[in-house]
Structure formats: C-alpha cells, structure tokens
C-alpha positions in Angstrom: 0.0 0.0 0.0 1.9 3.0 -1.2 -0.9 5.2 0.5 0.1 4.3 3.6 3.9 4.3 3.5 4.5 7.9 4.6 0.8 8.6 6.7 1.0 9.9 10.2 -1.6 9.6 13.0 -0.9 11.7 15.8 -3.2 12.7 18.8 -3.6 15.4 21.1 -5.1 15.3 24.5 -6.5 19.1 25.5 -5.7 18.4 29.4 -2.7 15.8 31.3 -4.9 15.7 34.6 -8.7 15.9 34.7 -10.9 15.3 38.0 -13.1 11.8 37.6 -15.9 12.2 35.3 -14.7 15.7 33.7 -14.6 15.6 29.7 -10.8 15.8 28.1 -11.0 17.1 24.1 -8.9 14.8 22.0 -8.1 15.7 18.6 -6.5 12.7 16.3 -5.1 14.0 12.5 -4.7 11.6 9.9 -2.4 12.7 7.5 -1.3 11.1 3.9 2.0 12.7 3.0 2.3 10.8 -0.7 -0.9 9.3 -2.8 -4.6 9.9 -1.2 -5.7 6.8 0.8 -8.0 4.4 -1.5 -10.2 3.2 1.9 -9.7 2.6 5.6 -10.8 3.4 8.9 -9.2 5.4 12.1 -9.5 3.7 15.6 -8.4 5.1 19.1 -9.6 3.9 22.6 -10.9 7.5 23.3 -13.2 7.1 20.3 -16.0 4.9 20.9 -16.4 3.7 16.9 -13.6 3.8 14.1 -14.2 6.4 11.7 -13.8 5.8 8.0 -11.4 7.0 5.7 -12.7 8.5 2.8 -11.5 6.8 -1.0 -9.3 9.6 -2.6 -8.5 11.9 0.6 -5.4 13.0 2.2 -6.8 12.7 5.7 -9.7 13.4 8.3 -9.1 15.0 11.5 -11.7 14.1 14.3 -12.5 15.7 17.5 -14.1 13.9 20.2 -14.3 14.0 24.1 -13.3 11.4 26.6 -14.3 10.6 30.0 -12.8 9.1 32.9 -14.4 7.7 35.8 -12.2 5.8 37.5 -8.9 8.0 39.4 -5.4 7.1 38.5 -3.0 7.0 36.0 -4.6 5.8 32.3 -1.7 4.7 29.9 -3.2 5.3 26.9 -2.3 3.2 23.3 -1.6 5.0 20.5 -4.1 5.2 17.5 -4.3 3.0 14.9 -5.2 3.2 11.1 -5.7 0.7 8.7 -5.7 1.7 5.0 -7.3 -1.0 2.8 -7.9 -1.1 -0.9 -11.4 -0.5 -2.3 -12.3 -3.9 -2.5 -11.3 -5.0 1.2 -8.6 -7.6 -0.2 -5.1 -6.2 1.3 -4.4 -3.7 4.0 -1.5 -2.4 5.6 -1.6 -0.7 9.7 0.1 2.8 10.4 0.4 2.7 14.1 0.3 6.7 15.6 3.2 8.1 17.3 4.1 6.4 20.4 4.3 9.4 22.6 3.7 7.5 25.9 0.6 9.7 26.6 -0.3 8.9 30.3 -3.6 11.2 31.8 -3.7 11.7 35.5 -7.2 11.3 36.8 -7.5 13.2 40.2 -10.2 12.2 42.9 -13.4 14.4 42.3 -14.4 16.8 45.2 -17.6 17.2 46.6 -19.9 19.4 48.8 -19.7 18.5 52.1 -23.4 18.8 53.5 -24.5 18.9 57.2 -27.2 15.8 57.8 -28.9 18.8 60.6 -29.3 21.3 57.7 -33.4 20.8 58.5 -33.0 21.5 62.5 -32.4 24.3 64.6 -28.8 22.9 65.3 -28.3 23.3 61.3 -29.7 26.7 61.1 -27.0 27.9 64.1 -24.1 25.8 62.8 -24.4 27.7 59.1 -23.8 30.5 61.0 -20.4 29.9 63.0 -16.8 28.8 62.5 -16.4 26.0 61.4 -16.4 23.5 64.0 -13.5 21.5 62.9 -11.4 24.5 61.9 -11.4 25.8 65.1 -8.2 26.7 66.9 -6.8 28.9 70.2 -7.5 32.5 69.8 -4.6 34.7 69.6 -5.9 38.0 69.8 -7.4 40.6 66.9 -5.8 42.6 64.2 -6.4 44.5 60.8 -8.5 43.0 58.3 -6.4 41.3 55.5 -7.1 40.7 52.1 -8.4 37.0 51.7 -9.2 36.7 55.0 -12.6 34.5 55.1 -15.9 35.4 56.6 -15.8 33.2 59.2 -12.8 34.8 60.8 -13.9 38.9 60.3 -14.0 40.3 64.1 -18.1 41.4 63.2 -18.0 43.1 66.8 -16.0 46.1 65.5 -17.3 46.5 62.1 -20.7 46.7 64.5 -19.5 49.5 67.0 -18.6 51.4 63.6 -14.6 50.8 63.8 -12.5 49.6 61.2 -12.9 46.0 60.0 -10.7 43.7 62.0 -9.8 39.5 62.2 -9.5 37.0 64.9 -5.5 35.9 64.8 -5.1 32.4 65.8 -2.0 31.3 66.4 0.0 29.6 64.0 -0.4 25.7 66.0 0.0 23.7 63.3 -1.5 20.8 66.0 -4.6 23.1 66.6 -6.1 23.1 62.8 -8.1 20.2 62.2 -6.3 16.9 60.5 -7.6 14.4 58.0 -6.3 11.2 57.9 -7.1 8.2 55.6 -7.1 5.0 56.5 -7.9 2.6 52.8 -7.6 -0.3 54.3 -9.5 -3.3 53.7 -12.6 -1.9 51.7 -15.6 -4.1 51.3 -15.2 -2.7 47.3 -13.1 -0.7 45.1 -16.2 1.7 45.1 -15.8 2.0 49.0 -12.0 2.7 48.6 -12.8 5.5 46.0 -15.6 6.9 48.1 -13.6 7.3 51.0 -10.7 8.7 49.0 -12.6 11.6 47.2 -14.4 12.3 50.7 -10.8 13.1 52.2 -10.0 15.2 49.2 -13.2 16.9 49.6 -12.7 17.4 53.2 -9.3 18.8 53.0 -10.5 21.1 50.4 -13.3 22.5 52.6 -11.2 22.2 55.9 -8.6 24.6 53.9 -11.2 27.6 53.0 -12.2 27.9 57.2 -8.6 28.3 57.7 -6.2 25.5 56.8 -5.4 21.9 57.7 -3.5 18.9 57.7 -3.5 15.7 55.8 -2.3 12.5 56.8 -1.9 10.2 53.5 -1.4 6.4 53.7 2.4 6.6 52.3 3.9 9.5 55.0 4.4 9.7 58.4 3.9 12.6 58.7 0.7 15.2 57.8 1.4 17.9 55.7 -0.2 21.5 55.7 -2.4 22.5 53.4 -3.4 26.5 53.4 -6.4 28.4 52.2 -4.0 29.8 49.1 -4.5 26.2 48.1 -0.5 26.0 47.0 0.2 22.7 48.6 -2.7 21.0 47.0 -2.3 20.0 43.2 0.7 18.0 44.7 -1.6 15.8 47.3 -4.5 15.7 44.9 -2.2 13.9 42.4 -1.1 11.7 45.6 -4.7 10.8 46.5 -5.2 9.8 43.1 -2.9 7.3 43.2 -4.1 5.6 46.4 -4.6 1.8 47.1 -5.7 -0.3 49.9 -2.1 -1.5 51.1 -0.9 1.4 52.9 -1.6 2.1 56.4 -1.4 5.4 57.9 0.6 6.0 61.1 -1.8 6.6 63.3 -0.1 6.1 66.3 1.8 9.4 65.9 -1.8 11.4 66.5 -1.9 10.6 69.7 -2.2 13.7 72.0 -2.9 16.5 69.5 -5.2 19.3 70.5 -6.7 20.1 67.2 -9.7 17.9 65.5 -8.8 14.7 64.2 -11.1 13.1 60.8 -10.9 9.7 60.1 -11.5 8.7 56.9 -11.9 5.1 56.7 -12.2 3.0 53.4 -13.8 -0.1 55.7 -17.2 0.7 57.5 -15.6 0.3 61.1 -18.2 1.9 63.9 -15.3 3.2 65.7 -11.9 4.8 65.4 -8.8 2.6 66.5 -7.3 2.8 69.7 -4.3 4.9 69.0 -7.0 7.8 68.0 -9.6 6.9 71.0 -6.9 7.6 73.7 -5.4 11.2 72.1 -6.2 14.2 73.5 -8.5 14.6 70.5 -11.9 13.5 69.8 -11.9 11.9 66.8 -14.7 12.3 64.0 -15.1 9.4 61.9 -16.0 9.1 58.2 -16.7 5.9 56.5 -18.7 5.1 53.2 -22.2 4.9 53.1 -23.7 4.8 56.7 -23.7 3.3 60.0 -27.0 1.7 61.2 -28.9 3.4 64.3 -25.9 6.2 64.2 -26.6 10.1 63.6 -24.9 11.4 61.3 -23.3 14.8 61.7 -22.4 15.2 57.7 -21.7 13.4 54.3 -19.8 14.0 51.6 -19.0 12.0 48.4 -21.0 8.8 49.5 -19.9 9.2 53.0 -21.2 10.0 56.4 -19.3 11.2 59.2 -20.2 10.8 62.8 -19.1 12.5 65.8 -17.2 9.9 68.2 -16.5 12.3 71.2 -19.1 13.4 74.2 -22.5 14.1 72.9 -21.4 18.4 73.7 -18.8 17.6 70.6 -21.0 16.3 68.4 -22.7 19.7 67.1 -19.3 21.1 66.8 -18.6 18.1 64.4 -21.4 18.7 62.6 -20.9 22.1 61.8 -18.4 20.5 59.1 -21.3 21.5 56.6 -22.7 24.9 56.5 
C-alpha cells in the first residue's frame, strides 16, 4: 500500500490531569503525505467507533471528548489506522506516534453537607466557625485581604470601627487533620468513596482556615493553606491511592486540634491509638452506619461525631 507508506496519526489530548468524570477534548489527525488513501478506517480507545477514511483523501481530522471515571493514571495506546484497498482484499496498519501519553485522573471533590441542615442545630451551625477548623484565639488585628468570613472580628465592624480578624496562632497541632485509612474496603467503590471524601474534606477544611493531611504513604501530615499551594501536589497523591498502605496513626496521639478519620472499611469506631489522644476523633466511613446520627456526608460518605454528645454539634458544623 503506497498510500500508507508515509501517513502519520498523531493525537492530542487538551488536558494531562482531569478530576473523575470531567470531559478531556482529543483531537487525532490523519495525514497522507504521498498518494490519497483508497479506503480505511481510524481507531483510538478515546473514540468509541472507528471512523472511515474516505476513498481519494489525504486525511480526516476528528475531535471527540473522553471521559474518565475511575482515578489514577490511564496509559493510553496510540491510535491505529488501517488503509485498505477498495475492495477490502489487502491492507497495511500505520500505528500513531508512540508518545507515551499517560492522563492523571484526580479524585473528584464534593460538597460536604451537614445531615442537621433541616434542625435548629443546622440553622446555628451555618452561622459559625467552622467547628472543625477551630483553633486557640490569639488576639485581633487589621483586616487582610483574603481573610474568610468566618474569621472577620463582626463586633468592631458593629461598634462602627475599622474592620478587624481574629489571629489564631500559628499551631500547626490546633487546625483540624484528615487522615485516611484505605484499608480493607468491602469494594473498590468504597476505597474511591472514602478517598474523594478526604479530598473533599481537605479542600473544605482549607477555605475555614487551613489543615492537615495524613496520606497512607507519610508519616507525617502535611499543611495545606487556604491559598491552596500545597494541594495540586496531594491531589495527584490521593489519586494514586490503594488499599495496602496504612497510615501511622499512632503518631496522632495527643494532638489538641480535631482529628477526621477517613476510613475505606465501614468500622463503627476509630482505633485505639486515635480513642486515647487528646482529641476526639470524628469518623468518616462510606455509606452509613445503622442506628448512628450522622453529623455530615460527603462524596457517598457519612461522618459521625465519636467524642461526648457536647462535641457532636461542633462536628457537625463541618457542613454549612
């Protein structure tokens, strides 16, 4: 086939990483560089049917969408395109450039909703600090640009004085800390649950203020701020999460500031290591817990409230 002989297939992804279930544009370009092609048809994995080549033309471009649904990293094959003769007798296959195309598919985040939004509990928790987020006081000072509602002193702005914040002090161990546990899952679909409710979590956690999370691989937590900065680097880590890592626990033990648990198995309690800290722990499993009330969900989870029943409203107030 001399058609085929000098053709090129090359494909181009519009995105490298792409949150589960978001749409990535792919272009493919067929390209005859010496006679027109007398018949054939294009394939690609990110193109659910193969699309014909037209008798007598140099080419075809075709522009399509993908989906992912599934997180990780997607190695994807190269395109393929047969050129036949009219007749369907002989054929020859022009593989596309190997170019090693890998996309990143990043855990998707969700709302996190409070299960009291229809109570009077709901109603007062919407309109406080976050529960979770909260850490020691340090004093007031001028308002700063970016500073989020939750934190504006509203005491001066209502005696007519200039706008000022509450200053907490800069405890890493008093902003809240998420740690996930994928451990034995009754189904991949559990594992991903409980891994895009920790993503969610942390990204929530870090607009009242800042937190920590605890991956499976570290020992230790790392910070993530409300500018966000630390975060495409753990999203890309969550993505890439399976059930054989353990978190180490056992070095929470003692903290001061809120503890979640984010728990791939449906367990009805936190471990032991978390129980005895000086923190009461909230957990977060998929799905829900029989006869337990629920302070939030997010992402097909529910979270529950594991201290005294006094802590369990401030859990709650997760959700707004």
């Amino acid at each position: 086939m001399l058609a085929a002989r000098r053709a090129t297939v090359t494909r181009t992804l519009g995105a490298r990483r792409v949150q589960e279930g978001e749409e990535v544009p792919v272009r493919i370009e067929v390209r005859a560089a010496g006679l027109p092609f007398p018949g054939g048809e294009v394939r690609d994995a990110l193109v659910r049917r193969p699309v014909e080549l037209r008798a007598g033309g140099r080419g075809v471009r075709i522009d399509a969408r993908a989906r992912f649904d599934r997180r990780g990293v997607h190695r994807l094959t190269p395109s393929r395109v047969t050129v036949t003769d009219p007749l369907g007798l002989c054929g020859r296959v022009v593989p596309g450039v190997r170019d090693g195309a890998e996309l990143l598919v990043l855990p998707r985040i969700e709302p996190v909703l409070s299960s009291t939004a229809g109570d009077e509990t709901g109603r007062r928790s919407r309109g406080r600090v976050t529960g979770l987020a909260a850490t020691e006081l340090d004093g007031v000072g001028a308002l700063r640009d970016g500073t989020p509602a939750s934190r504006v002193y509203w005491h001066a702005v209502a005696r007519g004085g200039d706008p000022l914040e509450r200053r907490f002090r800069p405890d890493g161990d008093g902003r809240p800390l998420i740690a996930l546990d994928p451990r034995s899952p009754a189904s991949i679909e559990d594992l991903d649950a409980a891994v895009r409710a920790a993503a969610s979590l942390a990204v929530h956690l870090a607009g009242e203020g800042g937190c920590w999370l605890l991956l499976p691989d570290s020992r230790r937590p790392v910070a993530i701020e409300p500018s966000l900065g630390s975060w495409p680097a753990l999203h890309a880590r969550l993505a890439m999460v399976t059930d054989r890592a353990a978190p180490a626990l056992a070095e929470l033990a003692g903290r001061r500031g809120a503890i979640v648990l984010v728990s791939a198995r449906r367990r009805d309690r936190p471990p032991a290591a978390l129980r005895h800290g000086g923190a009461s722990p909230v957990l977060v499993v998929p799905g829900a817990l029989p006869g337990r009330r629920a302070s939030f969900t997010v992402a097909g989870c529910t979270g529950y409230a594991s201290g005294r029943p006094a802590r369990r409203a401030s859990a709650g107030a997760v959700a707004r």
